[in-house]
C-alpha positions as CSV (number, residue, x, y, z in Angstrom):
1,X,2.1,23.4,5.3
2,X,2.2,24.7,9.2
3,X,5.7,24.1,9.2
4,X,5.8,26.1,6.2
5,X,4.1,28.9,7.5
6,X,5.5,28.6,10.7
7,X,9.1,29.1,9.3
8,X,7.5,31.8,7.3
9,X,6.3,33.7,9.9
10,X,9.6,33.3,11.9
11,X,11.4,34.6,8.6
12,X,9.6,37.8,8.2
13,X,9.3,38.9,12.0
14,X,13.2,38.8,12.0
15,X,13.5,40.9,8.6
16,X,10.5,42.9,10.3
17,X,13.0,43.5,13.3
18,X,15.7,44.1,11.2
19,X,14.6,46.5,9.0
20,X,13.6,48.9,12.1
21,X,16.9,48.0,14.1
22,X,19.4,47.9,11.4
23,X,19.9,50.8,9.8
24,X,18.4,53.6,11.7
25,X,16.8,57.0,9.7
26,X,19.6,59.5,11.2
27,X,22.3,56.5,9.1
28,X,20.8,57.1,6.3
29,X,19.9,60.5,6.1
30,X,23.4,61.8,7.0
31,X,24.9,59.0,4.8
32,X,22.7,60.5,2.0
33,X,24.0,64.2,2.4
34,X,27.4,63.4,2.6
35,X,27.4,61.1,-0.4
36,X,25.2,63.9,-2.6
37,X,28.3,66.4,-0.9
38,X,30.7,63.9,-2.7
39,X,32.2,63.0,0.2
40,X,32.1,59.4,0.4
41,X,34.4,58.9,3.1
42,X,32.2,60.9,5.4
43,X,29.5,58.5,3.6
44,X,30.9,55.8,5.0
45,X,31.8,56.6,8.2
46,X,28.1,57.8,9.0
47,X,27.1,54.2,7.7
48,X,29.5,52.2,10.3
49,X,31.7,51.1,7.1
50,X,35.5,51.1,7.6
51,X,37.4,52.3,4.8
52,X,40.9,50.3,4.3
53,X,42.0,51.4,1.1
54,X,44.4,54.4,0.3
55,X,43.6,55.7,-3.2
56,X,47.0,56.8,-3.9
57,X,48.5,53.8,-3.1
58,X,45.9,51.9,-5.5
59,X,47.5,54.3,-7.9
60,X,51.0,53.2,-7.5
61,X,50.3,49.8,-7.1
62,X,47.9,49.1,-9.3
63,X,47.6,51.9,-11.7
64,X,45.9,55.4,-12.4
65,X,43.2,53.6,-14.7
66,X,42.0,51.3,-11.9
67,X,42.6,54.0,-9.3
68,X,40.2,56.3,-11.2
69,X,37.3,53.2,-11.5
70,X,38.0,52.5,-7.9
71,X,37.5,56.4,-7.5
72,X,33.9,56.6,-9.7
73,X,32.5,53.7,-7.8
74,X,33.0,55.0,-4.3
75,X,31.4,58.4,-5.0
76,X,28.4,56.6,-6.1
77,X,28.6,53.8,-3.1
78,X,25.4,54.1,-1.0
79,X,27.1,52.6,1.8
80,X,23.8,52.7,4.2
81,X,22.4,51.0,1.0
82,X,25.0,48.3,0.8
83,X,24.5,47.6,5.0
84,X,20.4,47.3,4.3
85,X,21.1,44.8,2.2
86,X,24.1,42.9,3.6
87,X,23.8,39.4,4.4
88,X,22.6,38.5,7.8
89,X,22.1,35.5,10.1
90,X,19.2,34.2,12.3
91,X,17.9,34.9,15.4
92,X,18.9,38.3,16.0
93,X,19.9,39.1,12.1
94,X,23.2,40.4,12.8
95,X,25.4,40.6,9.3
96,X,27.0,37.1,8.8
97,X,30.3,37.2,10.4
98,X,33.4,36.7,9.0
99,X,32.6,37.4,5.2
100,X,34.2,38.9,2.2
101,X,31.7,40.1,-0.7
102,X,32.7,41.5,-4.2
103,X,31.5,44.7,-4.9
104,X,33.0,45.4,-8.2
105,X,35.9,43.5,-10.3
106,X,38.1,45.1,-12.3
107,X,39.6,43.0,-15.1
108,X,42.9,43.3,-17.3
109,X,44.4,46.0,-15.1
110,X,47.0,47.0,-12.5
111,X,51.0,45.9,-11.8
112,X,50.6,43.1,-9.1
113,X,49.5,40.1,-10.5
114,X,47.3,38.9,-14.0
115,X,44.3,38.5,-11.8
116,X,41.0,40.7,-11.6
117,X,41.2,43.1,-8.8
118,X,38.1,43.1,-6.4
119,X,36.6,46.3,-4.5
120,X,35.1,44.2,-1.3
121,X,33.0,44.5,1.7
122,X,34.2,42.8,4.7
123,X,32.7,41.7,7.8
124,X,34.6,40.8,11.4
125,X,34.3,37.4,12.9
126,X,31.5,37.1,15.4
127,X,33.9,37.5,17.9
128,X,34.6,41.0,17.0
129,X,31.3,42.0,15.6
130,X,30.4,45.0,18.1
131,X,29.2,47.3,16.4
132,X,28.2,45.6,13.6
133,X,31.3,47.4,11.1
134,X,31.7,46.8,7.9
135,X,35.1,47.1,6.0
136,X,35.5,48.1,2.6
137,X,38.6,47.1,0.5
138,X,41.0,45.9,-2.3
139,X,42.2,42.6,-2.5
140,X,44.0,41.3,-5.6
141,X,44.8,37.9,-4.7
142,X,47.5,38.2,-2.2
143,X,47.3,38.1,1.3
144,X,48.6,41.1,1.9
145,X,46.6,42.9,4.8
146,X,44.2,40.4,5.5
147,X,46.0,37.5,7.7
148,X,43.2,38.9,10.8
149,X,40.5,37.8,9.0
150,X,39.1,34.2,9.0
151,X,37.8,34.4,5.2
152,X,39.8,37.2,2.8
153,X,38.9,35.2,-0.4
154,X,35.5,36.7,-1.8
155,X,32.9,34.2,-1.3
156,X,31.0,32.9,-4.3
157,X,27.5,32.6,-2.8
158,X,27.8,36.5,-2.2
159,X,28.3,38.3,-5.3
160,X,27.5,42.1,-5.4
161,X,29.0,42.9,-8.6
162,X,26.5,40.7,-10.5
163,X,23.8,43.0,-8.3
164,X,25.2,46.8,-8.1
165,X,21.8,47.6,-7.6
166,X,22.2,46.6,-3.8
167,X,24.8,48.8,-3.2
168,X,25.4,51.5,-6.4
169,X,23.0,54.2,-6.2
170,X,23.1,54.7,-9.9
171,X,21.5,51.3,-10.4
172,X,19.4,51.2,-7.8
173,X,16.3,51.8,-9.6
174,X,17.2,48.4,-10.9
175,X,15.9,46.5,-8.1
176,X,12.2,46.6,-9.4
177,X,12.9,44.1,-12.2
178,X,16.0,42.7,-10.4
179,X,13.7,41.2,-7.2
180,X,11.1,40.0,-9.6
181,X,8.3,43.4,-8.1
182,X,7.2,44.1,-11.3
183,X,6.1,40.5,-12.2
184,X,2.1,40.2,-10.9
185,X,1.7,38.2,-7.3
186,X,0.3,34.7,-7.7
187,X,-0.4,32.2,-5.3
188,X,3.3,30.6,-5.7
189,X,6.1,31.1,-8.1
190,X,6.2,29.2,-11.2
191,X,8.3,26.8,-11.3
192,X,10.2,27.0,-14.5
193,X,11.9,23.2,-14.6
194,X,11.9,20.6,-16.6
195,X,12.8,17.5,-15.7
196,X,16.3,15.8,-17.2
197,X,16.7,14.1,-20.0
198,X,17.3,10.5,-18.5
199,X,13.7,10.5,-17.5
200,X,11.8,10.3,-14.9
201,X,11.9,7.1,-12.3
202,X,14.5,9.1,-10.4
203,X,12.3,12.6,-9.5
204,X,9.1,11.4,-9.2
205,X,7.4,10.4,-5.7
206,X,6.7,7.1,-5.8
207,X,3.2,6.0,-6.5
208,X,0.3,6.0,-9.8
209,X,0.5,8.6,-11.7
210,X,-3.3,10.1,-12.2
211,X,-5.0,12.5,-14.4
212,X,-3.9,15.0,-11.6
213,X,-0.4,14.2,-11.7
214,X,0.9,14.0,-15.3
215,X,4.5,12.9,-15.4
216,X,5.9,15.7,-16.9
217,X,5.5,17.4,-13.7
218,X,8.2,18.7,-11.5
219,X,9.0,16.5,-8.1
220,X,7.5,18.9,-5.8
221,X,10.1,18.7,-3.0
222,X,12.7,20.0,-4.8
223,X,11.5,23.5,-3.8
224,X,8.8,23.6,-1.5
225,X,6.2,25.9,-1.6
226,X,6.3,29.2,0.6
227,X,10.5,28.4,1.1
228,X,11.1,32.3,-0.6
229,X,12.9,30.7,-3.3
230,X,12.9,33.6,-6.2
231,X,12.4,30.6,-9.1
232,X,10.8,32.7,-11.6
233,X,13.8,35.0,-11.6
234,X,16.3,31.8,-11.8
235,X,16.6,31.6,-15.8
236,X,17.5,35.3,-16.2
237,X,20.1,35.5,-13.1
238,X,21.8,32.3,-14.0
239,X,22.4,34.0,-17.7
240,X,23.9,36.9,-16.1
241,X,25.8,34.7,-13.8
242,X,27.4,32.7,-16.8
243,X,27.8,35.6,-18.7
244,X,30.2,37.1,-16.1
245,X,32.5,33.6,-16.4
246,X,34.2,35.0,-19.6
247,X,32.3,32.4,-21.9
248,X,30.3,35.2,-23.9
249,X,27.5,32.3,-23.7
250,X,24.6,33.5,-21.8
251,X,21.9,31.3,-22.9
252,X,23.5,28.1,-22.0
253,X,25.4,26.4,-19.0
254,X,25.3,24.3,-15.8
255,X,25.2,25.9,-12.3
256,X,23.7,24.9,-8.9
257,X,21.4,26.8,-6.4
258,X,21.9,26.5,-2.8
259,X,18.9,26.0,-0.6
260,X,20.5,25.8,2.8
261,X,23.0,24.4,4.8
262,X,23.1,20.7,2.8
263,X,20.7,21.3,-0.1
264,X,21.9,22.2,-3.4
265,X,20.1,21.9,-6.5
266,X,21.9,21.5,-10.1
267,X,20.0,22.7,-12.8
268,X,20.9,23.4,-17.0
269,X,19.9,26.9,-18.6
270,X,19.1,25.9,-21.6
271,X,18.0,27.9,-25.3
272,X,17.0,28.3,-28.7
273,X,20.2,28.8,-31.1
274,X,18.5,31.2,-32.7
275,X,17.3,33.2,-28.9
276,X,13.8,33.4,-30.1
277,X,12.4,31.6,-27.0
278,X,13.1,32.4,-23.9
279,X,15.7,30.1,-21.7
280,X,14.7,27.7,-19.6
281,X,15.8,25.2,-16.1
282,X,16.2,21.8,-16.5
283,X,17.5,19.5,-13.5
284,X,20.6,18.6,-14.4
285,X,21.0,14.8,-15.7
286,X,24.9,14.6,-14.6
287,X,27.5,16.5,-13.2
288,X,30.7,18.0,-14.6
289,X,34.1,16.6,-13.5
290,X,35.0,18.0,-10.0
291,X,31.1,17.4,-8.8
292,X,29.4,20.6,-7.5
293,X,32.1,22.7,-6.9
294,X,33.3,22.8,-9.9
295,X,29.9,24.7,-10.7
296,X,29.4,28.3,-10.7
297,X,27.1,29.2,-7.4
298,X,23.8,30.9,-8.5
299,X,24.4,34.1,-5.9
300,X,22.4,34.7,-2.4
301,X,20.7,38.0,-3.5
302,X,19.3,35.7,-6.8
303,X,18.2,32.6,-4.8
304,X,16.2,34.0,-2.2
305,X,12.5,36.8,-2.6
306,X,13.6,40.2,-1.3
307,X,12.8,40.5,1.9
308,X,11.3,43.9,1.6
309,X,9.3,42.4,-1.3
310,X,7.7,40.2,0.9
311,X,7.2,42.6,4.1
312,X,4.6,44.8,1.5
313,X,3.1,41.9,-0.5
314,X,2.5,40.6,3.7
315,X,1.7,43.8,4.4
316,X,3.7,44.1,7.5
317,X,5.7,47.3,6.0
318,X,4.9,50.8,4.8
319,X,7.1,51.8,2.2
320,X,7.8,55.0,4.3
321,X,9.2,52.4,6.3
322,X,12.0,51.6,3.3
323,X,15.0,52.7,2.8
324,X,14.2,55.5,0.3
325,X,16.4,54.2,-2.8
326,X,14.3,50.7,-2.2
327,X,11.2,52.3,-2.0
328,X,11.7,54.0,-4.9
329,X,12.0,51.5,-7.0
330,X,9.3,48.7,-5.5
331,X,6.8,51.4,-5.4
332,X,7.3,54.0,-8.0
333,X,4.1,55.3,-7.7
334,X,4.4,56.0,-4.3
335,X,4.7,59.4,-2.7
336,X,6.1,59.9,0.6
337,X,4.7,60.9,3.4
338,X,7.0,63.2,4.7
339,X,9.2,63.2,8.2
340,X,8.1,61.3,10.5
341,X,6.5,62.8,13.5
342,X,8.8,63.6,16.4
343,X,8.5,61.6,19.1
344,X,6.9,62.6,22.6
345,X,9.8,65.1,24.1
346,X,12.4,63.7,26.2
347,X,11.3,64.1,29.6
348,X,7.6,63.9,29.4
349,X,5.8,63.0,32.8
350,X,4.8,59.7,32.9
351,X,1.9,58.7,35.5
352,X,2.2,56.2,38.5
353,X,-0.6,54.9,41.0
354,X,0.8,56.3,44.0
355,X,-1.1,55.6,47.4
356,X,-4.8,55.8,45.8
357,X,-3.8,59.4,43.8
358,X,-2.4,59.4,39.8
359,X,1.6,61.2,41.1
360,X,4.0,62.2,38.0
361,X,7.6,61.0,37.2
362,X,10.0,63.4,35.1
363,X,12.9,64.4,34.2
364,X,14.5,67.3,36.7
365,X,18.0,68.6,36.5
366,X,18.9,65.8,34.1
367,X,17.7,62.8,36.7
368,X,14.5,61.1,36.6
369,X,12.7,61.6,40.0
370,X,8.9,61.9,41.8
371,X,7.4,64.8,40.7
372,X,4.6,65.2,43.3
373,X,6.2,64.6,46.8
374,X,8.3,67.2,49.0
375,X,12.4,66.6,49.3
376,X,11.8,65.9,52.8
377,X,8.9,63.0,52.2
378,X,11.3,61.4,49.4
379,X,14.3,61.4,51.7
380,X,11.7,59.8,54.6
381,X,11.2,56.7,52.1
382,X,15.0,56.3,51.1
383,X,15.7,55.9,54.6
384,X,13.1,53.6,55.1
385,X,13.9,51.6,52.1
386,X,17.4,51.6,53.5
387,X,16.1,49.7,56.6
388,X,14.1,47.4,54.7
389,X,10.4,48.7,54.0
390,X,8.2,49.0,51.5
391,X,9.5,51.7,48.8
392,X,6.7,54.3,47.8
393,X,5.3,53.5,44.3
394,X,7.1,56.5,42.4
395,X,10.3,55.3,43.5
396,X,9.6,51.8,42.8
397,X,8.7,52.9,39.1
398,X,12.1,55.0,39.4
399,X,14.2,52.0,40.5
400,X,12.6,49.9,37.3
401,X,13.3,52.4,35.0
402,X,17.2,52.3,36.0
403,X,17.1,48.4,36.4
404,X,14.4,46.7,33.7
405,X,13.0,49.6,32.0
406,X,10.2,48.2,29.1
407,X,12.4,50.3,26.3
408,X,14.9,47.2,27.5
409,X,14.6,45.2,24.7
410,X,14.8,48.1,22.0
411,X,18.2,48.9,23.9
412,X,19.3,45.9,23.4
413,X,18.5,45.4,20.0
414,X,20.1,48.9,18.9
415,X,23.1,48.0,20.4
416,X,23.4,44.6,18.5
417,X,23.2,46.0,15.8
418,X,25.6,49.1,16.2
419,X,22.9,51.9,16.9
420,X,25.1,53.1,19.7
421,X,23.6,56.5,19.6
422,X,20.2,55.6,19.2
423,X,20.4,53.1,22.3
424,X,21.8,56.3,24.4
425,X,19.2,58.3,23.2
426,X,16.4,55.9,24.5
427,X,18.2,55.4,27.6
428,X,18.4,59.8,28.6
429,X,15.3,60.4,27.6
430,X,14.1,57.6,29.7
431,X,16.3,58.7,33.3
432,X,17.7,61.9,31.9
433,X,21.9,62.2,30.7
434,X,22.8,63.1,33.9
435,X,21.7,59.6,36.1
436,X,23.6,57.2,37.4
437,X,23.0,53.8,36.8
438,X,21.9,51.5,38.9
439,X,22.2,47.5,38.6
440,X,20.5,45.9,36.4
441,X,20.0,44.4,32.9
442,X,20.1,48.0,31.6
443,X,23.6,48.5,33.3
444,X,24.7,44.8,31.9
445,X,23.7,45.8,28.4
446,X,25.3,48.9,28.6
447,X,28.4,47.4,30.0
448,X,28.5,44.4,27.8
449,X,28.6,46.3,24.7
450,X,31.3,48.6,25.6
451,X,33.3,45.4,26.2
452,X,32.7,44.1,23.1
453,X,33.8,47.3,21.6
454,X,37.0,46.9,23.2
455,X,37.4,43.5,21.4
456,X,36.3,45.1,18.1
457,X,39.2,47.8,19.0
458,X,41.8,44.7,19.2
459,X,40.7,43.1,16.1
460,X,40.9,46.5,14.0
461,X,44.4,46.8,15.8
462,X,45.7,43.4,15.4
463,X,46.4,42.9,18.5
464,X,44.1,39.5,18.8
465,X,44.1,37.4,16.0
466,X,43.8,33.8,15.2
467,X,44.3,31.3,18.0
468,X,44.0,34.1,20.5
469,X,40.6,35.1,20.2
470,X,39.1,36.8,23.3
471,X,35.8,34.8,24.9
472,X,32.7,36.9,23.9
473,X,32.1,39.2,27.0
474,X,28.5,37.8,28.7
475,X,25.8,40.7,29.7
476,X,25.1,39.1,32.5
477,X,28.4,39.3,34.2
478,X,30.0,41.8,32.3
479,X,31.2,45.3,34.9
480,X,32.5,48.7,33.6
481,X,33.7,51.8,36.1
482,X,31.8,54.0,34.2
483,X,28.0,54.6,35.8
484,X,26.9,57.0,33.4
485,X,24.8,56.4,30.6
486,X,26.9,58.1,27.5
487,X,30.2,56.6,29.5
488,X,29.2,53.4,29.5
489,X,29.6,53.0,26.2
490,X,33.0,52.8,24.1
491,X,32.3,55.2,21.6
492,X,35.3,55.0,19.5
């Protein structure tokens, strides 16, 4: 059970960090204009998403039909919606590298092959991951286009078409039922299985069976407790997942849930004929021919609680805190609060213990410097910290600032995630746009991302693909000839 919570605890602070990191407010509201303008290209440039689809060329490739669906569904992407919901990796949830997604399928149509073409969301290997960009595409089978990416192929554990709500902001009110909010919190989720038809020796822990423990039980390490497995929601996603094979059966069928790296978990839906009842798990008693792959993958986003579901059930989020469209729909009722409160202006004075008196620090002409000593008495100490001595104790909060400021770890984190501008914006108001920076971890961060913007630049270009894959820059040793802050930054 500690290990339980433990890992629990450890699950949520990352989504907790990720949620204030990821997607900053300015993303979304300027995503959110432009899409309501209906320009979705602006949409998605605001959101960090790459566009690498030509519409026109869709048309003469594939036809004016699927050209005009491709069309529909962009001017209702959401694509900040689609990156607050994009699958991410532990420690620092960054979006899983080097992955293809489905967005939308479109079946029967188009001139280049028989096959459905997908509308996907792509991200860059890890290697390439600087600014944490996300590319949005066609891909209809070939490999046209995509030979600098490790995994074209749309991945079946990620499926965004069986969940539009993640991404389409028609549908996004969808997410209430979809994520299981509206059903009433209990202590753990039901469990939902039955056990297989060739009885029981095989799932049952070892040991007599009491009055506690009838043997129609479920083992209960198949899913522990507490793991954010979403099993009351199982049944009905696993009927829209076979119901999206082409069968036209949706109350029937074999499929397997991942649970992590080497666990999977084959279960049966199973029904009345007559669909009076409602469907139910059973562990599966055998496996098709071809084992578990042959099986259709139950997807991420219906495997897994929503995170945001469990940061307000925890109580560690405000839904002010969510992004609108998901706030929306997990609390209905809920009436927002209105912008938040701007922060203390750039350049405040901030107080230092200077030689028994409280001195000031501020921002003057653009560079953080002592507010409360004459030119001549601050040029006195430089000297005298040139030549070894003690620095006064305004300049040694100066020199911090510059080297290891305490905003140092919300830097960092912005820049991980692609907040370029919101990392520059801590860092002038902080020592002002016109300083020059001193070294430092600040300077290393600084540096280090606008080196691996310069890998990012190669991949996009193709000028670096497989087999020649630049080392990862390190902060620590990373040096750029810019000393500004907004210069030390590839931009574009």
């Amino acid at each position: 059970m500690l290990t339980h919570t433990a890992y629990g605890d450890s699950r949520l602070s990352l989504w907790l960090r990720v949620r204030e990191f990821a997607v900053p407010p300015s993303m979304i509201e300027t995503a959110t204009v432009r899409r309501r303008a209906g320009d979705w290209a602006g949409a998605c440039a605001a959101a960090g998403v790459d566009v690498d689809l030509d519409l026109r060329s869709v048309a003469g490739t594939h036809g004016r039909d699927l050209a005009a669906r491709v069309r529909a569904d962009l001017r209702h992407l959401a694509p900040d919606l689609l990156r607050w919901h994009m699958p991410r990796i532990a420690p620092d949830g960054l979006l899983r590298p080097g992955l293809t997604l489905t967005l939308a399928q479109y079946d029967g149509l188009g001139r280049a092959g028989d096959g459905p073409v997908h509308l996907v969301a792509r991200t860059p290997p890890a290697w390439a991951d600087a600014g944490q960009r996300i590319g949005l595409a066609l891909w209809d089978g070939s490999r046209a286009g995509t030979a600098r990416h490790p995994h074209p192929h749309p991945s079946r554990r990620y499926r965004l078409d069986l969940h539009r709500h993640l991404w389409d902001a028609r549908r996004a009110g969808e997410l209430r039922v979809r994520s299981g909010a509206d059903r009433p919190v209990t202590d753990r989720e039901p469990w939902g299985l039955e056990p297989p038809d060739l009885g029981l020796p095989d799932l049952v822990p070892p040991g007599p069976v009491t009055d506690r423990e009838p043997p129609d039980l479920e083992p209960p390490d198949l899913v522990p407790p507490g793991s954010g497995c979403a099993i009351g929601r199982w049944a009905a996603e696993a009927a829209v997942l076979l119901g999206s094979l082409g069968s036209g059966d949706r109350s029937a069928g074999t499929f397997v849930v991942r649970l992590g790296g080497r666990r999977r978990l084959v279960l049966d839906l199973a029904g009345d004929d007559d669909g009076a009842a409602p469907a139910t798990l059973r562990v599966a008693a055998s496996l098709p021919k071809g084992g578990v792959s042959a099986l259709p993958v139950l997807p991420d986003a219906a495997t897994w609680v929503l995170p945001d579901l469990e940061l307000l059930r925890a109580g560690l989020l405000a839904p002010d805190h969510l992004h609108p469209l998901v706030a929306s729909a997990l609390v209905p009722d809920h009436t927002p609060s209105g912008p938040p409160r701007p922060p203390d202006p750039a350049g405040a004075p901030r107080f230092v213990e200077c030689r028994g008196a409280r001195h000031r620090i501020g921002l003057v002409d653009g560079v953080l410097a002592p507010l409360d000593h004459a030119p001549e008495e601050i040029r006195r100490e430089e000297l005298l910290v040139a030549l070894g001595g003690p620095p006064l104790p305004c300049l040694r909060a100066i020199d911090e600032a510059h080297r290891r400021p305490d905003c140092l770890t919300g830097v960092r984190e912005r820049l991980d995630h692609g907040d370029t501008a919101g990392a520059l914006a801590v860092v002038e108001g902080l020592l002002g746009p016109d300083a020059l920076l001193r070294d430092g971890s600040l300077r290393d961060e600084l540096e280090a991302a606008a080196a691996r913007r310069i890998a990012y630049g190669l991949y996009r270009a193709g000028l670096v693909g497989p087999g020649r894959t630049p080392p990862r820059p390190d902060r620590r040793t990373t040096r750029h000839h810019r000393r500004h802050p907004r210069h030390a930054t590839f931009l574009r």
